[in-house]
C-alpha atoms as one frame of an Amber mdcrd trajectory, in Angstrom:
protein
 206.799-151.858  67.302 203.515-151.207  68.843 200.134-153.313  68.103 196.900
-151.381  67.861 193.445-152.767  67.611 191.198-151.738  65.194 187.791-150.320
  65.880 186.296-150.300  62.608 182.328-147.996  62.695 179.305-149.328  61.030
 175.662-147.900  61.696 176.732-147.521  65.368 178.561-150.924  65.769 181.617
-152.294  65.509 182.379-154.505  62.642 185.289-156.293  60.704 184.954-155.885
  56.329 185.819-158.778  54.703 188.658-158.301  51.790 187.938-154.319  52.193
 184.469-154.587  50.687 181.945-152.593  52.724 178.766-154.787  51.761 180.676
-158.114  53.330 180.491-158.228  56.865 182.733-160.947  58.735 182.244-159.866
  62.188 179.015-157.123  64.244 179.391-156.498  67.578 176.770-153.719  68.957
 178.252-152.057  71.627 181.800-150.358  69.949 182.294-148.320  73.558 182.322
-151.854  75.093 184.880-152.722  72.845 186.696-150.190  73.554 186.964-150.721
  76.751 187.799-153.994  76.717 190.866-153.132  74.373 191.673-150.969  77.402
 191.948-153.328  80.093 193.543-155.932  77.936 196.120-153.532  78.535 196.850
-151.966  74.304 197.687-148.004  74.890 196.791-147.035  71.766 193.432-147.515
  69.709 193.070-146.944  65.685 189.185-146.147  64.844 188.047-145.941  61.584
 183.978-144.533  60.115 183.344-146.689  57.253 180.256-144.967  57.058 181.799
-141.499  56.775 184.512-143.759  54.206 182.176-144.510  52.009 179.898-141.522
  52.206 176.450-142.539  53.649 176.702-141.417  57.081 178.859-141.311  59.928
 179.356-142.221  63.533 180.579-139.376  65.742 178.712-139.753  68.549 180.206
-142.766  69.305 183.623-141.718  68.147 183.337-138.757  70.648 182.116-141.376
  73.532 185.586-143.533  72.779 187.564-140.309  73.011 185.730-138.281  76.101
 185.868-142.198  78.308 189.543-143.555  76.933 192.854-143.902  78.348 194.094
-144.848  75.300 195.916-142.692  72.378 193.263-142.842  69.766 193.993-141.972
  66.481 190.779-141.861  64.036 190.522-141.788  60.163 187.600-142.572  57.753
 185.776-139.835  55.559 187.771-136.762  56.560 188.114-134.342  53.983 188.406
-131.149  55.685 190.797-129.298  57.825 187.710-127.918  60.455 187.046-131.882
  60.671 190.539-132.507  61.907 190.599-129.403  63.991 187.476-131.104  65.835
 188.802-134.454  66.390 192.211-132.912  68.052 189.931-130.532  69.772 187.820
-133.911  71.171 191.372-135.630  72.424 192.110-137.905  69.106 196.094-138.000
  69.294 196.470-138.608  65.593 193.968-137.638  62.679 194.374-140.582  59.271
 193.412-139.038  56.395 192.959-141.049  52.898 191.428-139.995  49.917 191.293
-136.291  50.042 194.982-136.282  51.099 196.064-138.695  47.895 194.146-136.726
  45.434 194.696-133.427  46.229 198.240-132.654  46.944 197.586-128.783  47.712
 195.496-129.703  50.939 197.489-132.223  52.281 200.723-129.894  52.064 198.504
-127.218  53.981 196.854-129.124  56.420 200.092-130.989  57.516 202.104-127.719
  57.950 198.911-126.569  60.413 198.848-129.539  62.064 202.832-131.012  62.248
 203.086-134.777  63.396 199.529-135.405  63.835 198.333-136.840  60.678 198.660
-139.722  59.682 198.159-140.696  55.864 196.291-144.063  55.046 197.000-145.749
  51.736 195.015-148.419  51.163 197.111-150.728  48.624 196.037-153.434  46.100
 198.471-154.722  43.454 201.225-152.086  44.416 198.514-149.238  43.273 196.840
-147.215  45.658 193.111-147.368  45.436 190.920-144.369  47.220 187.269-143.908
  47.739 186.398-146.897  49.343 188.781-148.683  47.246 186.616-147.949  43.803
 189.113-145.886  42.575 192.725-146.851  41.760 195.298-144.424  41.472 198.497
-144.005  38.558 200.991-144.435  40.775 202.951-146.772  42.128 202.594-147.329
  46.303 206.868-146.813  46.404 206.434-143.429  44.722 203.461-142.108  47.266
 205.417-143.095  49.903 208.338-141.129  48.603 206.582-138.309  48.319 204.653
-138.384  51.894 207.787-138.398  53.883 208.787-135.122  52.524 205.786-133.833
  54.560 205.668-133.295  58.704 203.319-136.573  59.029 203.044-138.766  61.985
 203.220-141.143  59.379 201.603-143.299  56.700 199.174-146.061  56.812 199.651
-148.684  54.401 197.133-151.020  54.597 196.971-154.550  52.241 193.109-154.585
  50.937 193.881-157.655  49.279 194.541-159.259  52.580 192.214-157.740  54.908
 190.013-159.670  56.734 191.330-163.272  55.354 193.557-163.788  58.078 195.946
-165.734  55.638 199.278-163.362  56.962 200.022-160.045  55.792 202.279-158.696
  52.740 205.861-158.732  54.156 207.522-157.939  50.876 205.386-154.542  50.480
 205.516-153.758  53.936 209.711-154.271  53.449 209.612-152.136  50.515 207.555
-149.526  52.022 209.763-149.453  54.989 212.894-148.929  53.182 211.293-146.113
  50.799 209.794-144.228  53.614 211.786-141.995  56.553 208.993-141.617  58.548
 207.425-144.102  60.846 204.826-146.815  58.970 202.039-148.305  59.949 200.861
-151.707  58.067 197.393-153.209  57.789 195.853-155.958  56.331 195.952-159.763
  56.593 197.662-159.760  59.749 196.705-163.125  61.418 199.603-164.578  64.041
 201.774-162.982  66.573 204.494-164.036  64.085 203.202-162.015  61.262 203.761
-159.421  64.013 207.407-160.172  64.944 207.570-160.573  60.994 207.230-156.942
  61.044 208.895-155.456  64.156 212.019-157.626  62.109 210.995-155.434  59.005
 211.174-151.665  60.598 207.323-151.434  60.873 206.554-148.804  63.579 203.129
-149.740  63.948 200.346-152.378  63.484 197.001-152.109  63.268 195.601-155.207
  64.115 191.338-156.345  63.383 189.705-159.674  62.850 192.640-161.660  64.010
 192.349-160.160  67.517 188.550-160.190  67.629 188.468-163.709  66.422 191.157
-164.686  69.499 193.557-166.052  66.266 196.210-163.813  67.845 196.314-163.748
  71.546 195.084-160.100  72.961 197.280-160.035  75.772 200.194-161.636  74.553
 200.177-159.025  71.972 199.638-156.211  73.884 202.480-157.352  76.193 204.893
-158.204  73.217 204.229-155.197  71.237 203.695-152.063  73.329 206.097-149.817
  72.305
């Protein structure tokens, strides 16, 4: 399994959400290329970047997103407000390794089965999760069915993978949701990628023991509650 910082965009910074609500800031830092690079020399190889602002529909951050991509050594995959297949197109184009895609891709099955036959292992599919239900839109919205069943249905598709990220456990730093990351795991049969709540370089090894391919890692690294380096030399592949 392979930890990957998160480098969540907010008017031009970096920030940390607390319990996936955009008005509830935990954490600002101003200079997001900065922290970047930093995640760089710590020694992580891969870097997951996210534009609430594109998210949640009042803006967007692509400058800096192209500044991360045209200055890192990193693979950088980047999700948050993309909704159409010339927007993923540009973000390959620009050197992102992976494209997440969320709400468009949940509710409208037709585009996500064209988009990922165009572009074949490089989307990944985010599904934000609260009480087993996937919620889109900036986690307004709550979908019918059940997380198991998405996932089911995604791996019948050429994805890199899927997301599945614990909104009611982000930002909290109280450990992550090992029995629906176990469940997703064993649903799935294509790599997963788990999110949310993840606070201790056990939670880590707690999923590695699980089958998770992937973890994307926030406040727990910025607030030094898991040790950078210790994770980027545990978990690097």
């Amino acid at each position: 399994m392979i930890a990957i910082p998160a480098l969540d965009l907010r008017g031009g910074a970096a920030v940390r959400l607390a319990g996936g609500e955009y008005s509830r800031e935990q954490l600002r830092i101003g200079d997001p290329l900065g922290v970047a690079r930093m995640w760089e020399r710590i020694g992580f190889r891969q870097l997951h970047i996210v534009d609430l602002d594109a998210a949640f529909g009042v803006g967007s951050n692509d400058q800096v997103i192209d500044d991360v991509l045209a200055t890192s050594r990193m693979d950088v995959q980047v999700g948050g407000g993309i909704r159409t297949e010339d927007h993923v197109e540009r973000l390959l184009e620009r050197g992102a390794g992976r494209v997440v895609v969320g709400t468009q891709a949940l509710e409208d099955e037709e585009w996500l089965d064209e988009i990922a036959t165009r572009f074949p292992l490089e989307l990944i599919v985010a599904a934000d999760v609260r009480d087993r239900r996937v919620v889109t839109r900036g986690w307004l919205r709550t979908l019918p069915t059940d997380i198991l069943e998405t996932v089911q249905e995604l791996s019948a598709l050429p994805l890199a993978g899927i997301l599945v990220t614990a909104v009611h456990r982000q930002g909290l730093q109280r450990g992550t949701d090992l029995t629906l990351m176990e469940d997703v795991v064993d649903a799935a049969s294509i790599p997963v990628y788990a999110a949310g709540g993840i606070a201790s370089l056990e939670d880590l090894r707690a999923l590695a023991d699980r089958g998770v391919s992937a973890a994307i890692v926030g406040l727990a690294l910025y607030s030094g509650a898991i040790d950078p380096r210790a994770a980027a030399e545990e978990f690097e592949e």
